[in-house]
N, C-alpha and C positions, 0 to 999 in steps of 0.2 A: 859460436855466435851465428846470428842468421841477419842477411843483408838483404833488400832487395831493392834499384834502383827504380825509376821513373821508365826508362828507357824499356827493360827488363819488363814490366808490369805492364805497358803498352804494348808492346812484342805479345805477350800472354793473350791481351784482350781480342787484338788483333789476328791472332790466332784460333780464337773462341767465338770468330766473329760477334764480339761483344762491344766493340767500338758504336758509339752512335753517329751516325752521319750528319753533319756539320752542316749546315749551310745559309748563306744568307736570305733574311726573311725582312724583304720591305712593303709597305702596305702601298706607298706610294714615292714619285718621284716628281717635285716640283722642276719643270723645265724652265729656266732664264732664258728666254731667247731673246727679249728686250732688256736691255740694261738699263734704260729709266727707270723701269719695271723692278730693279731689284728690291730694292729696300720696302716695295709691298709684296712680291714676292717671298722674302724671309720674316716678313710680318704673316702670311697667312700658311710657311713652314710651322712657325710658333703658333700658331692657332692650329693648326692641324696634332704637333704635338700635343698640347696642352689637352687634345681629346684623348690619349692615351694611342692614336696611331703613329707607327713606326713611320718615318716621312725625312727623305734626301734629299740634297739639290749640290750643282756645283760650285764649289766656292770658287772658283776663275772662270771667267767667259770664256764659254766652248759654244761653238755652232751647236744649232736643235740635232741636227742630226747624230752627233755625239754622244751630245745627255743624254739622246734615245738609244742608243747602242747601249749605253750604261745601265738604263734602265732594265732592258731586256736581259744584261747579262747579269743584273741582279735578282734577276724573275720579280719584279714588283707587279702590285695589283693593278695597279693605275700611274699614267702620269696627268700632270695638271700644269698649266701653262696661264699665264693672265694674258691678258689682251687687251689693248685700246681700244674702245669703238666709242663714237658721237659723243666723245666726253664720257664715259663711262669703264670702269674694268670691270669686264665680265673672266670668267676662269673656264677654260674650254679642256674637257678631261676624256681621258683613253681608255680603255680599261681592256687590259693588253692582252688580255686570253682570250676575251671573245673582239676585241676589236672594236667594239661596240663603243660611238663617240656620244658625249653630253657636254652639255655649257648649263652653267649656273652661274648667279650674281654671290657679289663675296659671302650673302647674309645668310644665301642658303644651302651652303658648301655642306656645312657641319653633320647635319642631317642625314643630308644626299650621300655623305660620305659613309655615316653609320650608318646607315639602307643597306645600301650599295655592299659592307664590308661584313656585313650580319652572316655569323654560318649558315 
């Protein structure tokens, strides 16, 4: 008879340098830094999803500084953050390769986002 494990077949691929390199692929990372904020925060995660982008946030209050280490060590495209101002949430966004900062109003996210995420 002939056997051959999981283990064994990995080992082979591995050897073949046939293994494909793995890694995580986030298009974006919603930041909670205000917790009033959250529940429109995870309202415009779901709208971001529902475009077909891959999009994270953290489910327990962490400091900005944190989620942003997260980010980075996720390599995401972009983080995005809401904001208070004069009665208003605007979304203030990163876009972590070049550094390069933008704000947009919630209506015109969507867009801006598939612009912005276009090969």
């Amino acid at each position: 008879g002939f056997g051959m494990g999981d283990v064994v077949l990995g080992d082979l691929l591995k050897e073949k340098n046939l293994l494909p390199t793995l890694g995580a692929h986030i298009d974006v990372i919603v930041l909670i830094e205000d917790e009033s904020l959250r529940g429109q925060s995870l309202a415009l995660v779901q709208q971001i999803r529902d475009l077909g982008i891959t999009t994270e946030y953290s489910l327990t209050p962490l400091k900005g500084d944190k989620q942003f280490k997260r980010a980075l060590e996720l390599r995401a495209h972009f983080t995005l953050r809401l904001q208070q101002r004069d009665g208003k949430v605007v979304v203030l966004g990163k876009e972590l390769k070049t550094q390069e900062q933008f704000e947009s109003g919630l209506e015109g996210l969507p867009g801006l986002l598939r612009e912005k995420l276009r090969p």
